[in-house]
C-alpha positions in Angstrom: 0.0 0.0 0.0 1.1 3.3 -0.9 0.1 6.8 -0.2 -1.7 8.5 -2.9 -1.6 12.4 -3.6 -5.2 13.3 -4.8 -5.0 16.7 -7.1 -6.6 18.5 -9.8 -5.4 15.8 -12.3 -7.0 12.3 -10.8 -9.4 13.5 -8.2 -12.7 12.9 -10.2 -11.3 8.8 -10.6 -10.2 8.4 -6.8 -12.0 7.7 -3.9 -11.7 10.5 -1.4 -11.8 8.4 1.8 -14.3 10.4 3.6 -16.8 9.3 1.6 -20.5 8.4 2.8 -21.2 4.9 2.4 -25.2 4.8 1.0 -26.5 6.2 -1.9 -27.7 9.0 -0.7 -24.4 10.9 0.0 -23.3 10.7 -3.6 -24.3 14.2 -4.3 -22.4 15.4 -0.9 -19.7 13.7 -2.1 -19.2 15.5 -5.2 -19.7 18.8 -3.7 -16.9 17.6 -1.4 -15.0 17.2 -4.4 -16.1 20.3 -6.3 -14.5 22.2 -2.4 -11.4 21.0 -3.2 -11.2 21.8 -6.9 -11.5 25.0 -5.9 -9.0 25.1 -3.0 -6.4 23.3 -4.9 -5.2 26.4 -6.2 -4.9 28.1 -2.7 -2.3 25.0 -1.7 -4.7 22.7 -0.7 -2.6 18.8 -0.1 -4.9 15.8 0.0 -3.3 12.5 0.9 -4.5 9.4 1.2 -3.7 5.3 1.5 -4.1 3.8 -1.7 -7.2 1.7 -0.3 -11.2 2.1 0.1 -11.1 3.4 3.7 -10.7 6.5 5.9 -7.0 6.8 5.8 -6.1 9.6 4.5 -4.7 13.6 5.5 -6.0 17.0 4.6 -4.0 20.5 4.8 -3.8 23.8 3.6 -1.4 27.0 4.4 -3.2 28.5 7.1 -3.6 31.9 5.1 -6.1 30.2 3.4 -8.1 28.1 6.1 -11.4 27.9 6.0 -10.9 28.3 9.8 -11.2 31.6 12.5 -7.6 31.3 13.5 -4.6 33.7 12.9 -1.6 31.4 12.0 0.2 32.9 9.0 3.2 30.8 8.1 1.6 27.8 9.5 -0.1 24.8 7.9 -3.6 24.6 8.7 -4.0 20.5 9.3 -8.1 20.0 8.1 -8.1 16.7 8.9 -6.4 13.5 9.8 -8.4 10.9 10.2 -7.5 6.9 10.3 -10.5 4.2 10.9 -11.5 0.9 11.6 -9.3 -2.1 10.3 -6.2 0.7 9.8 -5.7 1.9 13.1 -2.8 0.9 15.1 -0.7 0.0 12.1 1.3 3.4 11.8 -0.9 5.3 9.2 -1.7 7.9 11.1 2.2 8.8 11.6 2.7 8.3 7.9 0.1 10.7 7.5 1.5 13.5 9.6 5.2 12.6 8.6 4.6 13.6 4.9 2.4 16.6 6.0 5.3 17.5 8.3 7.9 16.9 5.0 6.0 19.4 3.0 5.5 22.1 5.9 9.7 22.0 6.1 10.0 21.9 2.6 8.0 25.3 1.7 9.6 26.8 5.0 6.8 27.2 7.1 6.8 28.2 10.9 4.8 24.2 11.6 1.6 22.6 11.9 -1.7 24.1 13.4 -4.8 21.8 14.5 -8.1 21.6 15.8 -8.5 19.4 19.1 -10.5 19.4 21.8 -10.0 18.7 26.0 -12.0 15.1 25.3 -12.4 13.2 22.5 -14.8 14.8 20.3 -17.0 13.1 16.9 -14.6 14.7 13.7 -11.9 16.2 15.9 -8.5 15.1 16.0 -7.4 13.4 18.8 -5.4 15.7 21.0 -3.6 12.6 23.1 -2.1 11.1 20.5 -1.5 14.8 18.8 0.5 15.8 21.8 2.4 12.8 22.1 3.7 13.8 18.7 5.1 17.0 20.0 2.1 19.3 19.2 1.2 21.5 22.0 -2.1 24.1 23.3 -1.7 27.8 21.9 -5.0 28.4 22.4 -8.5 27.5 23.9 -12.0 28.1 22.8 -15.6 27.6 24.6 -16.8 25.0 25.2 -14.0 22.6 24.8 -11.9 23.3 21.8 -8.2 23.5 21.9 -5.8 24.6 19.3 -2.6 22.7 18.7 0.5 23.7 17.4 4.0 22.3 16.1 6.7 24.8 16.0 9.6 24.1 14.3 11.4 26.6 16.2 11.6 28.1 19.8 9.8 31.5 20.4 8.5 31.9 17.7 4.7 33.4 17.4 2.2 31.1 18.6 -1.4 30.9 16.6 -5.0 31.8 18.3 -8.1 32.0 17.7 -10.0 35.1 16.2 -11.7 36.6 19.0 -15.3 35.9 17.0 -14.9 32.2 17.4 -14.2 32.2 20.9 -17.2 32.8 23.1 -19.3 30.2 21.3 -22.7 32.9 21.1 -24.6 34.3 18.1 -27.1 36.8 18.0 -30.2 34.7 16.4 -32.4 32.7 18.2 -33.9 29.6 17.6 -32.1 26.7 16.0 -29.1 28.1 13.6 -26.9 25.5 12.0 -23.3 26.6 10.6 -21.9 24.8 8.0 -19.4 23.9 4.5 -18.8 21.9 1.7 -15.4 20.6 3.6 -17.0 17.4 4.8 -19.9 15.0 2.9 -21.9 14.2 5.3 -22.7 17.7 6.5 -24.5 19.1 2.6 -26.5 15.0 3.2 -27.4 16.0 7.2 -27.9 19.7 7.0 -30.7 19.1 4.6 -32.3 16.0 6.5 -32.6 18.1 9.7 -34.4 21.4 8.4 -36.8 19.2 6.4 -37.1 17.7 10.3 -37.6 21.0 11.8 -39.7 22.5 9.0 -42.0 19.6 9.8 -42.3 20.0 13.0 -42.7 24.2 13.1 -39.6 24.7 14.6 -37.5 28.2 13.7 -34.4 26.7 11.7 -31.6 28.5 9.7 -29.0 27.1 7.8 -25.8 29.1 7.3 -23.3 27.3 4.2 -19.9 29.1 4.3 -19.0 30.0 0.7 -16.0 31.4 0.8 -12.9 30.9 3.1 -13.5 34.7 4.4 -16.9 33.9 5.4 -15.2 30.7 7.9 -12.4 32.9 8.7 -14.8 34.7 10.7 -17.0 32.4 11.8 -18.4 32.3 15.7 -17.4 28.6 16.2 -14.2 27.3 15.0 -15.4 24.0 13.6 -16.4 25.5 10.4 -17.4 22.2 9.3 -20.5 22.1 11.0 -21.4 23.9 14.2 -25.2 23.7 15.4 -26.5 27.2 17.8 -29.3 26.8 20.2 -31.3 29.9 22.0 -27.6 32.1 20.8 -25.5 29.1 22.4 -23.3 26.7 20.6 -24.5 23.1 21.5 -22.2 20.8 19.2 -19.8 20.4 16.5 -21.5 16.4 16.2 -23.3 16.0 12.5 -26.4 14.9 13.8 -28.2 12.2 11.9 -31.9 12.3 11.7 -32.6 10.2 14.8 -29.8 12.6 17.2 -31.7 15.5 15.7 -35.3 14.1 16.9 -33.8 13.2 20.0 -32.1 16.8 20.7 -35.5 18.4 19.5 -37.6 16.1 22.2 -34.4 17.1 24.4 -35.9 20.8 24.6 -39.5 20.3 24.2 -39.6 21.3 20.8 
C-alpha cells in the first residue's frame, strides 16, 4: 500500500476516503470534491492510503483556512483521520510525517490543529497529537483547543480570532453553521431542516461560501457547528434520529 496524492489531475477517478457509504451521499460527495477543486489552487494537499477506507490527510497554508484562527506561516491541518481495520498500524504517523515533510520543505513556521479537551465526533485526537510533540496555543468555549508544532523556539504562537471564541450568536432559535469541507454535513444539514420545517420549529441554515466567510466564523469548527437559544450546542453532525432526539431534548 502506498500513499496517494489526490490533485486536480485524478481527483474525479479516486475515492476521497471520507466518503459516505449509502447512496444517498453521492451528491455530498461530489460537492466535497467540487470544495477541493476550488481550493487546490490556494495550496490545498490531500493525501490518502491507496485503499477504500478513511486513511487519509487533509492541509492547507493557514492563510487560506477555511478556519477563525490567525496562524500565518503555519499549515492549517483540516483533517487527519484513520479508521476501523487501519488503526494501530502506523498510518496515522505516515500521514503527519509527509504533511510535516511538505511544511519543512515550503519553509513554514509548523503545523496548526483543531482538538479538543475530550475526544470529540470529527476532531482530532489531542492525546495522540501531543504525544507527537504538538502543544495548546490556544483554547476556545466549550471545549476546543488549538494545537501547534513549531519548528522553532519563540516563535509566534497561533490563536483564535476573538469571533470564534465565546461560542454565542445573536439569532435565536435553531441556527446551524456549515461547509462543503465534509460530505456528510450538505446529506445531514438538509435532513434536519426538512425535520424542523416539519415540526414548526424556527431553523436556519448558514453554508460558508468562501474561506472569508469561515475565517470569521463564531465557532471554529467550520465544518459544522449547530447554535441553540444564541448558544453553541455541538460540532456532532447529527443524523436524523440525534436530531429528533435533541428536539424532544428541549421540548420542541
Amino acid at each position: 500500500m502506498h500513499i496517494i496524492n489526490v490533485n486536480s489531475e485524478n481527483i474525479d477517478r479516486e475515492h476521497i476516503c471520507c466518503a459516505i457509504s449509502d447512496k444517498r451521499g453521492e451528491g455530498c460527495i461530489t460537492s466535497k470534491k467540487q470544495w477541493m477543486k476550488e481550493q487546490f489552487d490556494n495550496g490545498l494537499i490531500f493525501k490518502k492510503l491507496n485503499v477504500r477506507g478513511k486513511v487519509f490527510v487533509e492541509y492547507i497554508p493557514a492563510e487560506n483556512a477555511w478556519s477563525p484562527i490567525e496562524a500565518n506561516g503555519y499549515i492549517f491541518i483540516n483533517c487527519l483521520w484513520v479508521s476501523g481495520k487501519y488503526k494501530g498500524q502506523g498510518y496515522a504517523n505516515k500521514l503527519l510525517e509527509e504533511c510535516i515533510n511538505d511544511t519543512k520543505l515550503w519553509n513554514r513556521k509548523g503545523l496548526v490543529i483543531l482538538s479538543s479537551k475530550k475526544k470529540m465526533p470529527f476532531l482530532s485526537d489531542a492525546n495522540y497529537l501531543k504525544y507527537k510533540g504538538f502543544k495548546i496555543c490556544d483554547e476556545a468555549h466549550p471545549y476546543y483547543e488549538l494545537l501547534y508544532l513549531p519548528f522553532e523556539d519563540e516563535i509566534e504562537k497561533p490563536r483564535f480570532k476573538e469571533c470564534s471564541k465565546k461560542g454565542l450568536i445573536d439569532k435565536r432559535g435553531i441556527v446551524l453553521y456549515y461547509s462543503s469541507q465534509c460530505p456528510h454535513t450538505e446529506k445531514y444539514a438538509y435532513l434536519i431542516s426538512e425535520i424542523a420545517r416539519s415540526k414548526g420549529v424556527e431553523f436556519t441554515s448558514i453554508r460558508y461560501k468562501s474561506k472569508e466567510e469561515a475565517q470569521n466564523a463564531p465557532a471554529p469548527f467550520t465544518t459544522y457547528s449547530l447554535f441553540y437559544d444564541r448558544k453553541f450546542v455541538t460540532n456532532e453532525i447529527l443524523s436524523e434520529k440525534k436530531f429528533i432526539n435533541f428536539l424532544e431534548n428541549r421540548g420542541l
